[in-house]
PyMOL CGO cylinders between C-alpha atoms (Angstrom):
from pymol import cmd
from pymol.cgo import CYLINDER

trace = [
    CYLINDER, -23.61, 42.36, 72.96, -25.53, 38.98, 72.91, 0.3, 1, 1, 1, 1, 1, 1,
    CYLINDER, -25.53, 38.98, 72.91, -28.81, 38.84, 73.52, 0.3, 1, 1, 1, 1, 1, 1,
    CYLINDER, -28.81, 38.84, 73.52, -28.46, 36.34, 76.13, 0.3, 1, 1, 1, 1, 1, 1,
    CYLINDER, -28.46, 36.34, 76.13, -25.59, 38.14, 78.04, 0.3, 1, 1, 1, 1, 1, 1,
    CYLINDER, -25.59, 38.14, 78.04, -28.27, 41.14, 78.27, 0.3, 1, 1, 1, 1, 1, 1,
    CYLINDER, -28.27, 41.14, 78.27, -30.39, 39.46, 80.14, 0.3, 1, 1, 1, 1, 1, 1,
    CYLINDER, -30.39, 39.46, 80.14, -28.26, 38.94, 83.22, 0.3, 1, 1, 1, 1, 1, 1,
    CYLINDER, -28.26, 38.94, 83.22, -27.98, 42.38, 84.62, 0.3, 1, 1, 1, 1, 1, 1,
    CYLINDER, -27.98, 42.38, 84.62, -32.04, 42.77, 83.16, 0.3, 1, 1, 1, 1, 1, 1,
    CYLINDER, -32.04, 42.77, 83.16, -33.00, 40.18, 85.70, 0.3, 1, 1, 1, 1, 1, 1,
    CYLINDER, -33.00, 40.18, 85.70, -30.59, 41.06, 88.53, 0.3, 1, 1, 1, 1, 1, 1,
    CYLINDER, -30.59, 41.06, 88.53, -31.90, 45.13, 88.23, 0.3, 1, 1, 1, 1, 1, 1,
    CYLINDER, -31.90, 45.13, 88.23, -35.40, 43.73, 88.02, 0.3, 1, 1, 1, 1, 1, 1,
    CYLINDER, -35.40, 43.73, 88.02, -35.02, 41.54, 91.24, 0.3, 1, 1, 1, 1, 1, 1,
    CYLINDER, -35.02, 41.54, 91.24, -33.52, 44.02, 92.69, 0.3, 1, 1, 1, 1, 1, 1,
    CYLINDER, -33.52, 44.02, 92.69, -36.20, 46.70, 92.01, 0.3, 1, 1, 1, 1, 1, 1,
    CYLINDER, -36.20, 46.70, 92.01, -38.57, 43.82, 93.51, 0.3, 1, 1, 1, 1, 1, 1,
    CYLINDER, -38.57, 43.82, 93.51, -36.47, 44.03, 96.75, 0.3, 1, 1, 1, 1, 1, 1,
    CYLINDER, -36.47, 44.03, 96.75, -36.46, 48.03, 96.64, 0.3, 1, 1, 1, 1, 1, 1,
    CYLINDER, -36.46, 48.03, 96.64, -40.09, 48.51, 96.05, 0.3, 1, 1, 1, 1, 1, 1,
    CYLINDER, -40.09, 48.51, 96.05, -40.81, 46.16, 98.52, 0.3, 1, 1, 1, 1, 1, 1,
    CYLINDER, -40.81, 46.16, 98.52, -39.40, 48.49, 101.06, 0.3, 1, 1, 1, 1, 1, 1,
    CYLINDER, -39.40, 48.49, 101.06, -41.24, 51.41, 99.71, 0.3, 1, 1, 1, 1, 1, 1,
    CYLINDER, -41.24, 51.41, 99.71, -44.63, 49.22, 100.25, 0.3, 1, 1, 1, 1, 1, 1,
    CYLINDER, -44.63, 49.22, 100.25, -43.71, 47.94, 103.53, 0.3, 1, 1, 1, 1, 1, 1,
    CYLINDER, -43.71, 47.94, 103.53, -46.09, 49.16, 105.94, 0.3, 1, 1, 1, 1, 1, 1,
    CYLINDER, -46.09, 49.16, 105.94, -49.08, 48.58, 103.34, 0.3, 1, 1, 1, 1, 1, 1,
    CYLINDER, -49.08, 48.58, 103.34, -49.86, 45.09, 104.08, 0.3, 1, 1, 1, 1, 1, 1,
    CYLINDER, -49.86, 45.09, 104.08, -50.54, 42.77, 101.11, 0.3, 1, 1, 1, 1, 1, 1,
    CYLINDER, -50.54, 42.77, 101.11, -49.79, 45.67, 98.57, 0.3, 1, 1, 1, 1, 1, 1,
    CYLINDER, -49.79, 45.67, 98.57, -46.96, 45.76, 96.83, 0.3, 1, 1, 1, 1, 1, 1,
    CYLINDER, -46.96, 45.76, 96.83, -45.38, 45.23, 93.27, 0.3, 1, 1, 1, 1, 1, 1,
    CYLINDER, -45.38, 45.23, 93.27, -43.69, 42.15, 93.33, 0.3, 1, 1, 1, 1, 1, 1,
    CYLINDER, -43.69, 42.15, 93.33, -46.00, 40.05, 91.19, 0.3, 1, 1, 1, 1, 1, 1,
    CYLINDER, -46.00, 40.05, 91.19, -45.92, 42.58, 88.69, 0.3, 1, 1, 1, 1, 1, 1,
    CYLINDER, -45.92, 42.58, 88.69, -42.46, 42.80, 88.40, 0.3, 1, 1, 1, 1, 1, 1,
    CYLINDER, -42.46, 42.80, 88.40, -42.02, 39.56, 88.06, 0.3, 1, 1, 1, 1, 1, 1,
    CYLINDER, -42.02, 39.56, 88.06, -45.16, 39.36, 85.65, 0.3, 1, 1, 1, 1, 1, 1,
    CYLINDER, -45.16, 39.36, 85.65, -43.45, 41.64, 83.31, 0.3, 1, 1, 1, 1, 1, 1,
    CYLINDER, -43.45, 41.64, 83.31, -40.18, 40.38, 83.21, 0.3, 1, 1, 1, 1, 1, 1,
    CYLINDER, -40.18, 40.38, 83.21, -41.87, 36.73, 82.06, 0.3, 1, 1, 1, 1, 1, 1,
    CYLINDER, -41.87, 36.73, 82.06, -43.90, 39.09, 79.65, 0.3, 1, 1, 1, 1, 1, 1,
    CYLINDER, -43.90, 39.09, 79.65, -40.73, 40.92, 78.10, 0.3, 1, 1, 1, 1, 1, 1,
    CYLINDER, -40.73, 40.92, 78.10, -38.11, 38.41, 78.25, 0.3, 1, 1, 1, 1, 1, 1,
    CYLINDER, -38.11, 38.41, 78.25, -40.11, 34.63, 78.50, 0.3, 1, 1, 1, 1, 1, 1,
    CYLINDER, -40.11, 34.63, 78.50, -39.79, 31.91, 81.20, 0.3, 1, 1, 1, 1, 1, 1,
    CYLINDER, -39.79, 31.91, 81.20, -36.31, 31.56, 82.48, 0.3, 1, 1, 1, 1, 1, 1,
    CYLINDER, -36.31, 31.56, 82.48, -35.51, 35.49, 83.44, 0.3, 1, 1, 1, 1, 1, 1,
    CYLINDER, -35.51, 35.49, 83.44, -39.35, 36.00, 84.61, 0.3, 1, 1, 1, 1, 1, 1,
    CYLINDER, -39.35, 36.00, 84.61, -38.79, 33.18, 87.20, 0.3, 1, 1, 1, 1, 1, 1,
    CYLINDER, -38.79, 33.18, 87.20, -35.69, 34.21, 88.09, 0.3, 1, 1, 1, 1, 1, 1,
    CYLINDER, -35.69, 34.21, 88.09, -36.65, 37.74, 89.10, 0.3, 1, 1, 1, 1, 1, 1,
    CYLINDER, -36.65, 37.74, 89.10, -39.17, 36.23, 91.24, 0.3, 1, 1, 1, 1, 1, 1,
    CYLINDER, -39.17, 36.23, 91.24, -37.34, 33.85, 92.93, 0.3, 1, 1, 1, 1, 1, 1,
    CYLINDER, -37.34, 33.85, 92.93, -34.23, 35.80, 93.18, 0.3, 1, 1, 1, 1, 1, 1,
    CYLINDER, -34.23, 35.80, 93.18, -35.92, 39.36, 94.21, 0.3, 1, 1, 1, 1, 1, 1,
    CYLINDER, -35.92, 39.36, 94.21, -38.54, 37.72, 97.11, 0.3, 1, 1, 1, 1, 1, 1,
    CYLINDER, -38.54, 37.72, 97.11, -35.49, 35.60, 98.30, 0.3, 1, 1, 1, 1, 1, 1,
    CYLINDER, -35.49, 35.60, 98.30, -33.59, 38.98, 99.00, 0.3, 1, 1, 1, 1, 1, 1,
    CYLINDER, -33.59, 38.98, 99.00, -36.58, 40.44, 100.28, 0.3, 1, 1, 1, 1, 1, 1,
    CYLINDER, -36.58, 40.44, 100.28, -37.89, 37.57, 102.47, 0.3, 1, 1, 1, 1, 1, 1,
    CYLINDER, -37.89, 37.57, 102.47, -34.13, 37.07, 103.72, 0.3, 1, 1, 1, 1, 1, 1,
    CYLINDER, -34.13, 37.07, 103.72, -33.15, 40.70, 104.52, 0.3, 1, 1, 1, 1, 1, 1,
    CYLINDER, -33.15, 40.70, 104.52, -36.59, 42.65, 105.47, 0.3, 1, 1, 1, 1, 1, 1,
    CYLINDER, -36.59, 42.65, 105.47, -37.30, 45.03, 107.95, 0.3, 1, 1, 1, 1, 1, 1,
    CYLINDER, -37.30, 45.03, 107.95, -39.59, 42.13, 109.90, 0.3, 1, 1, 1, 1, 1, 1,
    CYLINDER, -39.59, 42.13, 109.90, -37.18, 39.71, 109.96, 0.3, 1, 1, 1, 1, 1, 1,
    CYLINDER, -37.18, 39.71, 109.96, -36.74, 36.63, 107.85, 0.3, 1, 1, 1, 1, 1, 1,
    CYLINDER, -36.74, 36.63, 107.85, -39.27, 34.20, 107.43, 0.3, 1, 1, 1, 1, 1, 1,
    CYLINDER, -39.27, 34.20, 107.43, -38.83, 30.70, 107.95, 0.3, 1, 1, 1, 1, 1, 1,
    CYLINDER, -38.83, 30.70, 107.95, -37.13, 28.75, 105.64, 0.3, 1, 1, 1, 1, 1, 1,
    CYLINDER, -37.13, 28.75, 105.64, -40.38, 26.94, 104.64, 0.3, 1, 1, 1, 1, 1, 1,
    CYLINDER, -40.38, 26.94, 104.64, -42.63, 29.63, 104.28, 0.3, 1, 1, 1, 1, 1, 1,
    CYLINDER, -42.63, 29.63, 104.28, -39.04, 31.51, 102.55, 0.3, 1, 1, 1, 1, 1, 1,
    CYLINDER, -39.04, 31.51, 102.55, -39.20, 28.85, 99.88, 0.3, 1, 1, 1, 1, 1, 1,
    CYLINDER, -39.20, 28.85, 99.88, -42.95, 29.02, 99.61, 0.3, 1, 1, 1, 1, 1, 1,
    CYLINDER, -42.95, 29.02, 99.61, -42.51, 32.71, 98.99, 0.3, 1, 1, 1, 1, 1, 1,
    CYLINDER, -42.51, 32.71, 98.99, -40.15, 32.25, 96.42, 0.3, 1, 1, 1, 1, 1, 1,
    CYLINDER, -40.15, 32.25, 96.42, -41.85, 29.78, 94.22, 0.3, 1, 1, 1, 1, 1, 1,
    CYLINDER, -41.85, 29.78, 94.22, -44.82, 31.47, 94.36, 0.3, 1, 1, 1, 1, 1, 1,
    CYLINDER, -44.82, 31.47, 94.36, -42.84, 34.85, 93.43, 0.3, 1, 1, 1, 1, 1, 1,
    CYLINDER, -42.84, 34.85, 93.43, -41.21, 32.78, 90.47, 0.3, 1, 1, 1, 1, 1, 1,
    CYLINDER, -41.21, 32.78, 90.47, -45.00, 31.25, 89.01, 0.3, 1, 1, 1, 1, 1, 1,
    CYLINDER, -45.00, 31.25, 89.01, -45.55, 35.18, 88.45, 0.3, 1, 1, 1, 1, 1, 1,
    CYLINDER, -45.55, 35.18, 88.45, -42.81, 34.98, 86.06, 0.3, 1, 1, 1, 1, 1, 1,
    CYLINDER, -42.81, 34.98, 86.06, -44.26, 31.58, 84.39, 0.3, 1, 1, 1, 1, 1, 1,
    CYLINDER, -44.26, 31.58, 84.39, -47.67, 33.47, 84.08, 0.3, 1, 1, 1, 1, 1, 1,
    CYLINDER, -47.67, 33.47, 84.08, -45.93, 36.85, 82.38, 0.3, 1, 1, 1, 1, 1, 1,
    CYLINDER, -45.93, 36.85, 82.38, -44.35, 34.42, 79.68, 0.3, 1, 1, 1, 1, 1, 1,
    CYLINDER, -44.35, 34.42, 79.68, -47.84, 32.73, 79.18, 0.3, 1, 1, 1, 1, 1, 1,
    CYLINDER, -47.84, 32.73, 79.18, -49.56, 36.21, 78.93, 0.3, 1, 1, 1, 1, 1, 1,
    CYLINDER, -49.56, 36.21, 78.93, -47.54, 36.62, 76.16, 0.3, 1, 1, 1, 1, 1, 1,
    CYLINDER, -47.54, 36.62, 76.16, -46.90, 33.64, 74.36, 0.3, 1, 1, 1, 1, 1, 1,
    CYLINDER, -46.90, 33.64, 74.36, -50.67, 33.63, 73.85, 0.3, 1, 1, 1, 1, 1, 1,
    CYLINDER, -50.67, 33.63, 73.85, -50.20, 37.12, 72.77, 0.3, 1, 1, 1, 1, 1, 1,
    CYLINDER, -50.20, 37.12, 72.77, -52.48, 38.38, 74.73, 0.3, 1, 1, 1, 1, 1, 1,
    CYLINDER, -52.48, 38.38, 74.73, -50.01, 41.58, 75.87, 0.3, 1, 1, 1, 1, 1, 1,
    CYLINDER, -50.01, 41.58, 75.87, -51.30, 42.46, 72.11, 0.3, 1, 1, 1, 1, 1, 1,
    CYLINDER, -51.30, 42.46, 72.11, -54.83, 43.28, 72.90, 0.3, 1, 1, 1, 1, 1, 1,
    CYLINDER, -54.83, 43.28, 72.90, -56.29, 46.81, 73.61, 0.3, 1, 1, 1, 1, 1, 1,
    CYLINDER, -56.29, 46.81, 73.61, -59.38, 48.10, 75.58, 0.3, 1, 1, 1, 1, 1, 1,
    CYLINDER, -59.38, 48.10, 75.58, -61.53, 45.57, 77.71, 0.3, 1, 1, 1, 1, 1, 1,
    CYLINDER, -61.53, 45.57, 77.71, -59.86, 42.24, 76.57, 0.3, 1, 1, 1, 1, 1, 1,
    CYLINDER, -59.86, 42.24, 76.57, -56.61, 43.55, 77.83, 0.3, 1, 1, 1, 1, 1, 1,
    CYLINDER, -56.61, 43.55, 77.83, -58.17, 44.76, 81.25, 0.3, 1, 1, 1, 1, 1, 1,
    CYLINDER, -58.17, 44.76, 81.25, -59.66, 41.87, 81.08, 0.3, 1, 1, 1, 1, 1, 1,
    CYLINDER, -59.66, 41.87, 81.08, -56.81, 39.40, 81.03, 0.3, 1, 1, 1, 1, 1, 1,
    CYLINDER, -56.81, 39.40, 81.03, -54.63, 41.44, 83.10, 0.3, 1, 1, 1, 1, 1, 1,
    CYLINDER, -54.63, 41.44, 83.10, -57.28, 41.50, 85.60, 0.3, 1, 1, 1, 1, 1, 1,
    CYLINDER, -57.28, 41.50, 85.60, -57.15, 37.32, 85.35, 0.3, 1, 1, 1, 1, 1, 1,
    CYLINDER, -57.15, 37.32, 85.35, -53.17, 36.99, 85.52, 0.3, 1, 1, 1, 1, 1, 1,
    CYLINDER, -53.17, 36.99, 85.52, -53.08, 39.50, 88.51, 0.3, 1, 1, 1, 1, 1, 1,
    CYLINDER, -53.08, 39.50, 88.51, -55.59, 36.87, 90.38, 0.3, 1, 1, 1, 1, 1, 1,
    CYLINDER, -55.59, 36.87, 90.38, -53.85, 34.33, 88.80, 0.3, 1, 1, 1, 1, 1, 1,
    CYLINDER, -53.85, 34.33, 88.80, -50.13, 35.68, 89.86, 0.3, 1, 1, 1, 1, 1, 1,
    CYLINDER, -50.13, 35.68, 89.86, -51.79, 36.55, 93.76, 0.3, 1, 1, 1, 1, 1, 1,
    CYLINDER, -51.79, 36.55, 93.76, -53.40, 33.20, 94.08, 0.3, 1, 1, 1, 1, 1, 1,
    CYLINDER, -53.40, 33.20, 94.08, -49.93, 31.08, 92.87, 0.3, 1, 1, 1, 1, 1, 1,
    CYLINDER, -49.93, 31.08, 92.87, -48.37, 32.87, 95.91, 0.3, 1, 1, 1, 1, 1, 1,
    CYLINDER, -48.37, 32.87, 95.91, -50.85, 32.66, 98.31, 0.3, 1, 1, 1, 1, 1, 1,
    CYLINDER, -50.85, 32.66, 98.31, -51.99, 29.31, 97.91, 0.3, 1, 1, 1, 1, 1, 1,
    CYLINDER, -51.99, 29.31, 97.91, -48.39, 27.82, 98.67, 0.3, 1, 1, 1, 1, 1, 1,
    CYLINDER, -48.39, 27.82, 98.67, -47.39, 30.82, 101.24, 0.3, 1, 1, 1, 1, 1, 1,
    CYLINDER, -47.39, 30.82, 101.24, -51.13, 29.78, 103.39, 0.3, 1, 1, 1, 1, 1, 1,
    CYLINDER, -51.13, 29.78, 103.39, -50.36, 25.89, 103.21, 0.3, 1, 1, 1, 1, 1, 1,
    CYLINDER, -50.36, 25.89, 103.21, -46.73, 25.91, 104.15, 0.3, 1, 1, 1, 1, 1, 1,
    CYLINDER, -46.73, 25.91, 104.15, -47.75, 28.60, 106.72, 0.3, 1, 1, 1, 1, 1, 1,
    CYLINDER, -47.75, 28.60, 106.72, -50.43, 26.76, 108.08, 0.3, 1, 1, 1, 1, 1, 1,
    CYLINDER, -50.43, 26.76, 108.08, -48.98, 23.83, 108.26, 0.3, 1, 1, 1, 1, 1, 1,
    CYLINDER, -48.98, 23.83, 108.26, -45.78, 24.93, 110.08, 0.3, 1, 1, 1, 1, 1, 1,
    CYLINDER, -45.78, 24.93, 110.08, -47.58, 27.25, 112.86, 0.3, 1, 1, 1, 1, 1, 1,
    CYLINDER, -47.58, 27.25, 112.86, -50.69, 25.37, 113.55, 0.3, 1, 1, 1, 1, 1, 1,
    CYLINDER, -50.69, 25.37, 113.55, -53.95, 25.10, 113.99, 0.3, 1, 1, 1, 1, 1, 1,
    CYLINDER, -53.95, 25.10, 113.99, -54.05, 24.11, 110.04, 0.3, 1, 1, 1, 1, 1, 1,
    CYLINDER, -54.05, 24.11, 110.04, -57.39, 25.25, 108.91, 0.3, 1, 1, 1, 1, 1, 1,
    CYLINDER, -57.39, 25.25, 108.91, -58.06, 28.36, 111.30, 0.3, 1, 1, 1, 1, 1, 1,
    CYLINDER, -58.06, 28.36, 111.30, -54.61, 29.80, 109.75, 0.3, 1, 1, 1, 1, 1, 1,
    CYLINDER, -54.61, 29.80, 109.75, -54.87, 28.68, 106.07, 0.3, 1, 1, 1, 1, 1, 1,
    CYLINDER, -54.87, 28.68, 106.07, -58.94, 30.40, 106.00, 0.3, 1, 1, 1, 1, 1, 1,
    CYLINDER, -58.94, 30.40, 106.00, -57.37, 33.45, 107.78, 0.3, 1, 1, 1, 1, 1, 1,
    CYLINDER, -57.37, 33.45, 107.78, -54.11, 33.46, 105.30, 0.3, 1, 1, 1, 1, 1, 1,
    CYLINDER, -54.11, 33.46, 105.30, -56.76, 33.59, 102.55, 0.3, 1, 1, 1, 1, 1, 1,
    CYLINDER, -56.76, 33.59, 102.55, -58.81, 36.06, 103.76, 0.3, 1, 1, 1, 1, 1, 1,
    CYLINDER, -58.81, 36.06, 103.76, -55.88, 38.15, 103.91, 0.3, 1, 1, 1, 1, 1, 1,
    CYLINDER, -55.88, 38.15, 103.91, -54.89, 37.55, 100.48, 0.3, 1, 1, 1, 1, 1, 1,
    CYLINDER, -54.89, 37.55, 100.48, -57.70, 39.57, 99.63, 0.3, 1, 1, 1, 1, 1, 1,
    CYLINDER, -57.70, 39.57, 99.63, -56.79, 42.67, 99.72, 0.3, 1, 1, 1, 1, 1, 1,
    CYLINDER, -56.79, 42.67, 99.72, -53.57, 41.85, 97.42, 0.3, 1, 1, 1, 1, 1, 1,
    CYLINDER, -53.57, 41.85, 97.42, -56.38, 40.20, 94.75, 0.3, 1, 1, 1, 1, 1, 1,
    CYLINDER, -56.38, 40.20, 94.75, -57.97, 43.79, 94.73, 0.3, 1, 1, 1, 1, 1, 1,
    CYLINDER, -57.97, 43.79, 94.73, -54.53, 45.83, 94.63, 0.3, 1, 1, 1, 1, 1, 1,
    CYLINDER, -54.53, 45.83, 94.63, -53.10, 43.62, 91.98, 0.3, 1, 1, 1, 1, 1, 1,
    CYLINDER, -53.10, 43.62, 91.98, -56.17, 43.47, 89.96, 0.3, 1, 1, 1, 1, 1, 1,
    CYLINDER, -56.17, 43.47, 89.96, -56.28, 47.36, 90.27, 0.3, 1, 1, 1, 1, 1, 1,
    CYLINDER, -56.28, 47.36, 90.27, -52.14, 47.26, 89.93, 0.3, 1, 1, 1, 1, 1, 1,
    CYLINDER, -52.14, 47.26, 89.93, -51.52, 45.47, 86.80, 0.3, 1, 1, 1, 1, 1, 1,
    CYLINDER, -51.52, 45.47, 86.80, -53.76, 47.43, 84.06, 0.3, 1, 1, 1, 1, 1, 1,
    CYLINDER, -53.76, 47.43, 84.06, -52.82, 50.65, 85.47, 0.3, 1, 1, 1, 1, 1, 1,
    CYLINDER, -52.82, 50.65, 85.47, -49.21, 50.22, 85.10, 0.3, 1, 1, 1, 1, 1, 1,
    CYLINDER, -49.21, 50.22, 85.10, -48.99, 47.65, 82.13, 0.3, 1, 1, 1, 1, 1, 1,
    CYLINDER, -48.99, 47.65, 82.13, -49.27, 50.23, 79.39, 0.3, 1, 1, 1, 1, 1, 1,
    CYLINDER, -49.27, 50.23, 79.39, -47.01, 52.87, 80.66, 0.3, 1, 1, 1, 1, 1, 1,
    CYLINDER, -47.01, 52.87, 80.66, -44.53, 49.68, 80.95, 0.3, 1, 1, 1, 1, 1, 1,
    CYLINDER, -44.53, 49.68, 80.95, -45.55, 48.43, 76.90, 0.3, 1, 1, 1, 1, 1, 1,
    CYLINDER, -45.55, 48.43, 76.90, -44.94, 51.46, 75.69, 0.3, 1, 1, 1, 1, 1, 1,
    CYLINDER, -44.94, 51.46, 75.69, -41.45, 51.70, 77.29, 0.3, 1, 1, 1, 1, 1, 1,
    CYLINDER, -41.45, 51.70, 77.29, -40.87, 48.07, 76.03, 0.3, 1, 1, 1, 1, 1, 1,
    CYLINDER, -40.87, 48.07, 76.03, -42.07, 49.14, 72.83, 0.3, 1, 1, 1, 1, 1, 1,
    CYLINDER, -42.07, 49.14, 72.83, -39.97, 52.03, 72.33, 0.3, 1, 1, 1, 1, 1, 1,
    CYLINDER, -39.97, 52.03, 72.33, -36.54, 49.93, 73.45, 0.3, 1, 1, 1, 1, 1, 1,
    CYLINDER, -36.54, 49.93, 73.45, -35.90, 51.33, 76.72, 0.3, 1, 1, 1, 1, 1, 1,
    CYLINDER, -35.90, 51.33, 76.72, -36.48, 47.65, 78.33, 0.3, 1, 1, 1, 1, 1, 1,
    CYLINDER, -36.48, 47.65, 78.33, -36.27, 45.95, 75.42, 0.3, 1, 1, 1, 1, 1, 1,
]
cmd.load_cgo(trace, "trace")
């Protein structure tokens, strides 16, 4: 089968385990694996699928979750910032740095989780801000917030990035 033909049901399983494990982390707020997901698939499989399993598994999952949908400002919002994860998984390893071992690889994963949380919450806190008013009182709160997903990502990513490698490695998602 073509490479390229492989890659469709990779990306729709992957946004679809995005809108799955989002349920599963529902009620623990600002953790979840999203970024990650979509980190890995830009990691394993470059630009174009990593930003599509971003944007496509947040818009199922801001569309059809248990809260309700989100506006469609703060929807789009969620979904770009869902899709830069992707961007900065194809980054990670264009520069090769999926490649290192020990503290430079904590390291840098430690830097793209912050990087991955901040792309969404930046966008997600301005659009929300904006939109529901007082500006700066909900932006500073939205940021706060965000927090607690810096320190779950930044604990999230090294843990589960070499259990994911090696399955990469040995050709189960390759």
């Amino acid at each position: 089968m073509n490479a390229r033909l492989r890659l469709i049901p990779r990306i729709a399983l992957f946004a679809a385990l995005i809108y799955v494990l989002s349920w599963g982390t529902a009620y623990l707020p600002n953790v979840n694996l999203v970024f990650f997901i979509a980190f890995i698939a830009g990691v394993a499989w470059g630009f174009v699928p990593g930003i599509l399993v971003g944007a496509l598994g947040m818009g199922l999952w801001t569309t059809f979750n248990p809260f309700g949908p989100a506006s469609p400002p703060v929807t789009l919002a969620q979904v770009v910032g869902t899709a830069l994860s992707g961007s900065v998984g194809a980054l990670f390893a264009l520069k090769r740095l999926h490649h290192g071992s020990g503290r430079l690889l904590i390291l840098s994963l430690v830097i793209a989780s912050c990087l991955c949380t901040l792309l969404f919450y930046l966008p997600v806190s301005i659009v929300d801000a904006w939109v529901y008013q007082p500006f700066w009182p909900r932006f500073i709160g939205g940021m706060l917030w965000s927090t607690v997903a810096l320190v779950a990502n930044a604990i999230i990513f090294p843990v589960l990035f070499k259990p994911v490698a090696f399955l990469y490695k040995d050709r189960r998602l390759g």
